[in-house]
Structures are given as C-alpha cells and as structure tokens.
N, C-alpha and C positions, 0 to 999 in steps of 0.2 A: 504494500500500500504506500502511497504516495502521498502528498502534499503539498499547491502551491501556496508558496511564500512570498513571493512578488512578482513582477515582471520585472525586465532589465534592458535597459536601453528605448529604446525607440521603434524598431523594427519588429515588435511584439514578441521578442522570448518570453518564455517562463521561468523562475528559481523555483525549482521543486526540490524537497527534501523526501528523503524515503525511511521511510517506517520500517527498515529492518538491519539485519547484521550482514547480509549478501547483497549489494546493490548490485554486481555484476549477473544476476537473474534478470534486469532488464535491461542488459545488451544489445538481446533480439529483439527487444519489442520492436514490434510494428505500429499497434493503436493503442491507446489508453484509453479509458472510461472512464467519464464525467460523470462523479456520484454524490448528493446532496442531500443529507440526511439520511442515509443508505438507499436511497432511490436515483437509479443509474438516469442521467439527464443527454449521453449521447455520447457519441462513440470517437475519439479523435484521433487523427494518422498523425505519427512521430515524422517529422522529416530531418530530425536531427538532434542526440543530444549526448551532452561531453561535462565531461567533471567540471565544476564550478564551488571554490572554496567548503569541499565537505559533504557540496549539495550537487545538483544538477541544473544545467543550461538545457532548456531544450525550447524546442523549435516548432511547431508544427504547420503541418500542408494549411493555407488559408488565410493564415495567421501572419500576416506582414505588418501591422501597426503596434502602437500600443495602446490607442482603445479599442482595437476588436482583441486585443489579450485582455484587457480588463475587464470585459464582459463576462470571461470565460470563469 
C-alpha cells in the first residue's frame, strides 16, 4: 500500500510513500489504484517512477500538470 504525500514540481508528479519493508515489489507495477476510504475510485497507469528521498517520484500517463495531480 501506498501513499500520496505531495506533488512535486510543476509537470504533475506524485511523492508517494509506501507502506511497507519491500518497496522493490512495485518495480513492475504497471497501474495503481485510487482508493478512498477503502473504496477503489479508478484505476491509474504508472509511466514512471524512481527513488525520491526514502519515498517515491512517480509519474503517470495523463498526468502532465500540477493541478490535474492535485485533483488526484
């Protein structure tokens, strides 16, 4: 399980944190799932994402601003 933390920049990343002791289990991801009160809200494709101070940088398909990342 994950967690975003902020966006970063301008170009709509995400700082996500991850909820566990193996982050290297989401290597492969492809999509992550938008979950809100444990009810899944939509389905999103990763187009990119790389170590970021402890946490994660990531990227995804759609996502080029930083208010269509703050919607999300």
């Amino acid at each position: 399980m994950e967690k975003i933390v902020n966006t970063h920049g301008l170009d709509g990343e995400l700082v996500m944190q991850f909820k566990t002791e193996s982050p290297e289990i989401f290597d492969d991801m492809q999509y992550m799932m938008l979950a809100r009160e444990g009810d899944i809200k939509s389905s999103l494709e990763i187009e990119y994402m790389e170590d970021y101070k402890g946490m994660a940088l990531v990227g995804l398909v759609g996502v080029e601003d930083i208010d269509t990342a703050k919607k999300i």
